[in-house]
C-alpha positions as CSV (number, residue, x, y, z in Angstrom):
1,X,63.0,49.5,66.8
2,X,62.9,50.5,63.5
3,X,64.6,53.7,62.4
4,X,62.7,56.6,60.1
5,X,64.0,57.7,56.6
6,X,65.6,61.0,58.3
7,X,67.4,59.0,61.0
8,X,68.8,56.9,58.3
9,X,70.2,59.8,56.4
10,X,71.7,61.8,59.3
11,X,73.2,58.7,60.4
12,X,74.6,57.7,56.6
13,X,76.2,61.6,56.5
14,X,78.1,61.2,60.1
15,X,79.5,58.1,59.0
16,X,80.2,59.4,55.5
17,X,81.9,62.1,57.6
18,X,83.9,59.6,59.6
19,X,84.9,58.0,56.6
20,X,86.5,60.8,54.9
21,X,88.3,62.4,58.5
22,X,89.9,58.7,58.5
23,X,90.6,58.7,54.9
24,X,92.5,62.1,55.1
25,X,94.2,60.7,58.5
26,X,95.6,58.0,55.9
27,X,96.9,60.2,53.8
28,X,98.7,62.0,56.1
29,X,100.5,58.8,57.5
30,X,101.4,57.8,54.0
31,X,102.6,61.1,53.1
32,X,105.0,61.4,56.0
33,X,102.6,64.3,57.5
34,X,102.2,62.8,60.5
35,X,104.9,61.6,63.3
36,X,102.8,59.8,65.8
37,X,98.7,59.4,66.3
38,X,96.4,59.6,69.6
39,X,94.2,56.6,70.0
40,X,91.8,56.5,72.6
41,X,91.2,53.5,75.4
42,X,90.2,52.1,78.6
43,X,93.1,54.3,80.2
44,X,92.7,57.3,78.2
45,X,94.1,58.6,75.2
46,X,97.5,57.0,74.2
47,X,99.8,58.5,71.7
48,X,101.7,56.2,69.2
49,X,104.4,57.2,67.4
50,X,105.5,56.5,63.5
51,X,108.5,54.5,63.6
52,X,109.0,55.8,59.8
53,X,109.1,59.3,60.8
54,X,110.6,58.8,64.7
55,X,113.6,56.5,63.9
56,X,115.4,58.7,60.7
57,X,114.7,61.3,63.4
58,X,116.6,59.5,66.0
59,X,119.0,58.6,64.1
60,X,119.7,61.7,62.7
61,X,119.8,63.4,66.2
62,X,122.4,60.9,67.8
63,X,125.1,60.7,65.0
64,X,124.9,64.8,64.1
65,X,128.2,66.5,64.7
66,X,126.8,69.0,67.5
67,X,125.0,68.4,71.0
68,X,121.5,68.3,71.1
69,X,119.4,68.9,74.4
70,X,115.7,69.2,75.4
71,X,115.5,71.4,78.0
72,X,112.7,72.0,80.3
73,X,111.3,75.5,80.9
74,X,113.3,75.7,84.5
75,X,116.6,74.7,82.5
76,X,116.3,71.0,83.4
77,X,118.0,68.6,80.6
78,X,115.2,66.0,79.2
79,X,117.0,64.4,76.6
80,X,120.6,65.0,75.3
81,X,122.2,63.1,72.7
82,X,125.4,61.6,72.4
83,X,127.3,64.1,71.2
84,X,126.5,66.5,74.2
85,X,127.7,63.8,76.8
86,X,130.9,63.9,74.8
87,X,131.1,67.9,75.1
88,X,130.7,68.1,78.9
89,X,132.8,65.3,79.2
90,X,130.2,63.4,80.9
91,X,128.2,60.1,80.8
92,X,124.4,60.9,79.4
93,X,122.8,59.0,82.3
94,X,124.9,61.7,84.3
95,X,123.7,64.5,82.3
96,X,119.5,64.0,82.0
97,X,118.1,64.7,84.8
98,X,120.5,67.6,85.5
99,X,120.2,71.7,85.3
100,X,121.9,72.7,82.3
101,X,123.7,75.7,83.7
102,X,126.1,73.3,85.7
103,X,128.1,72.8,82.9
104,X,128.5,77.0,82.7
105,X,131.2,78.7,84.2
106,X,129.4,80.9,87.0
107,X,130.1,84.0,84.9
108,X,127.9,83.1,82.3
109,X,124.9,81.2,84.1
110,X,123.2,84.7,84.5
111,X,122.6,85.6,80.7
112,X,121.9,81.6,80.0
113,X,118.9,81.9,82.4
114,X,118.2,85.5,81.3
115,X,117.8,83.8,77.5
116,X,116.1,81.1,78.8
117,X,113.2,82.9,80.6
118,X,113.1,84.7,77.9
119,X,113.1,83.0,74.9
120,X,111.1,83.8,72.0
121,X,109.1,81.5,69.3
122,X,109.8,81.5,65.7
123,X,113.1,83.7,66.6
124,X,116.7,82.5,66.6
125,X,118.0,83.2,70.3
126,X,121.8,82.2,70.0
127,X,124.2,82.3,73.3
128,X,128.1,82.0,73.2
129,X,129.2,80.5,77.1
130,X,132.4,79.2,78.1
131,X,132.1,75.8,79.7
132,X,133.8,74.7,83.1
133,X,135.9,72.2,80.9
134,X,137.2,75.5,79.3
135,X,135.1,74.3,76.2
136,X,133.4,77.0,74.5
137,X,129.9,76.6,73.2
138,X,127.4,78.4,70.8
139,X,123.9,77.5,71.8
140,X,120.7,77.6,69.6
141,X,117.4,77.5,71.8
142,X,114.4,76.7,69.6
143,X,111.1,76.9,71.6
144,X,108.6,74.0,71.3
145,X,105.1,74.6,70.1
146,X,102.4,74.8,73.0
147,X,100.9,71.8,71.9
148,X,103.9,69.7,72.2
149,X,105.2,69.7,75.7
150,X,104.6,73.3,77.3
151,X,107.3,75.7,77.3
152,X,110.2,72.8,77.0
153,X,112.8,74.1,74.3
154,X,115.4,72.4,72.2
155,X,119.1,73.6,72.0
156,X,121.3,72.9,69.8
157,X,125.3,73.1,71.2
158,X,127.9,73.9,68.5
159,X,131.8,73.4,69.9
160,X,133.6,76.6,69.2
161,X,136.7,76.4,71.4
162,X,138.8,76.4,68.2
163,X,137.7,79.6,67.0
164,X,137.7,81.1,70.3
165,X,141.5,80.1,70.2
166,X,142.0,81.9,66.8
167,X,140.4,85.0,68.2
168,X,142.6,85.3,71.1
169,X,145.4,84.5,68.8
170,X,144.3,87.4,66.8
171,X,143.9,89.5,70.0
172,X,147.4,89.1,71.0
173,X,148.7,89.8,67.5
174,X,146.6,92.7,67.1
175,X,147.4,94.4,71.0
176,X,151.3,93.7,70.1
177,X,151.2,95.6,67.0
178,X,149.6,98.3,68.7
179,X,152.5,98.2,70.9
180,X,155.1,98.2,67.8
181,X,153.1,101.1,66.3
182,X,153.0,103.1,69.6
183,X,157.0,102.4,69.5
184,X,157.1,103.5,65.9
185,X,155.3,106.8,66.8
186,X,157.7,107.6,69.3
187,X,161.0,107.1,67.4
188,X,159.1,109.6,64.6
189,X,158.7,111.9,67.2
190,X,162.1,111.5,68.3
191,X,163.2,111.9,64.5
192,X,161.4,114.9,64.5
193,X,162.4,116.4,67.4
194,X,165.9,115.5,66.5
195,X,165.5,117.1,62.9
196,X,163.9,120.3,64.7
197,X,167.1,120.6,67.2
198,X,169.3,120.0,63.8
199,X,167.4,122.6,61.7
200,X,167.8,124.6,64.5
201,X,171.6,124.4,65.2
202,X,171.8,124.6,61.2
203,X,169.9,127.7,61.5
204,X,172.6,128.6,64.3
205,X,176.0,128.1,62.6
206,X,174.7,129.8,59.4
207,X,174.2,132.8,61.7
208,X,177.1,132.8,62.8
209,X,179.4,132.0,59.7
210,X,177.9,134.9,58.4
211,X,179.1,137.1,61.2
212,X,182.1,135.6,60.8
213,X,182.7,136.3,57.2
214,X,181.2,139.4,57.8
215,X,183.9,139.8,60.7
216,X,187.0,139.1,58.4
217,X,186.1,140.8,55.6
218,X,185.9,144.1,58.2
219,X,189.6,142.8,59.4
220,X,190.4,142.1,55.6
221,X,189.0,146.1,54.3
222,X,191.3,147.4,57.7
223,X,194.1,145.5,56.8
224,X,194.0,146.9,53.2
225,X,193.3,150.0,54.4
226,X,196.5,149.5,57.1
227,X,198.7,148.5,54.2
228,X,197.9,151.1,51.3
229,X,198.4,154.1,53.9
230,X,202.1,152.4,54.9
231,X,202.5,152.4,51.5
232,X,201.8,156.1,50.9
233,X,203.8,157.0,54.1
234,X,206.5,155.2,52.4
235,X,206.8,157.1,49.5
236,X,206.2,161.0,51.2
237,X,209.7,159.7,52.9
């Protein structure tokens, strides 16, 4: 059946159409855009993913220096890395498949899932907990866009037991000098007190030295007196 002049031209522009969506789909491989395509087939679309972009981002992932966990949006661990295993002190085929909040001390699970329920996109929603290894932990929870994998968030577990340490350190320095200072206050107010009773004792004898001197010199003008009138009776004799 042969096809008219206007089939032919609407039929040139959707495959001139085609050819450019592909053509920009190329680019966007080659230019590192893109970490995995969706190919459709007999069973439905399949996505593949872009071994240039997947495996520096494996790799990356499993030697960083901190734990790194996919969490489901009920808390359930996905995917952890190395690294995370290591810091809960427990084999990773142990640890997927497991609720996060196990690893928290029961004190803490209640503001993990409070975070967790209510975590925000495109905002930083940090945690400090305190492990039941007595490790402590800053978590990052970065939410997933919708289109990856629901509401599934990644977290990022930063070991910070040895500044924890430091700060208690620095808590017990700082309540004993508190305690020196409060002692310190109370010998100056001792001082004080002591140098108020002295000033007042001071205040005291002064008093009375002068109504001592005061005293004699009375005895002293009574003697004279005594003595000048023995003397006079003397010398009508």
């Amino acid at each position: 059946m042969t096809r008219t002049k206007e089939q032919l031209i609407i039929e040139n522009k959707e495959l001139q159409s085609r050819l450019a969506e592909t053509e920009e789909t190329l680019a966007a491989i080659r230019g590192g855009e893109v970490d995995a395509i969706m190919v459709p087939g007999r069973d439905g679309e399949q996505v593949y993913s872009i071994s240039s972009a997947e495996t520096p981002y494996r790799t990356f992932i499993e030697e960083m220096n901190e734990g790194a966990v996919t969490l489901s949006g009920e808390g359930l661990v996905i995917y952890c890395n190395q690294r995370f295993a290591e810091l809960v002190n427990e084999p990773i085929e142990r640890v997927i498949g497991s609720y996060f909040k196990r690893f928290i001390i029961p004190n803490d699970r209640s503001k993990f899932d409070k975070l967790l329920a209510h975590k925000k996109q495109n905002i930083n929603n940090v945690l400090t907990v305190s492990l039941v290894n007595s490790l402590y932990l800053k978590l990052s929870f970065h939410l997933l866009p919708a289109y990856l994998q629901g509401d599934n968030c990644i977290l990022v577990a930063t070991d910070i037991s040895e500044i924890k340490r430091e700060e208690k350190k620095l808590l017990k320095l700082s309540h004993l000098l508190e305690q020196k200072l409060e002692i310190i206050q109370q010998l100056r107010m001792q001082l004080i007190e002591k140098k108020i009773d002295s000033d007042i004792e001071l205040k005291k004898l002064k008093s009375s030295n002068k109504k001592l001197i005061q005293k004699i010199a009375r005895h002293e003008q009574v003697e004279a007196d005594l003595k000048l009138k023995l003397k006079h009776k003397k010398k009508t004799l």
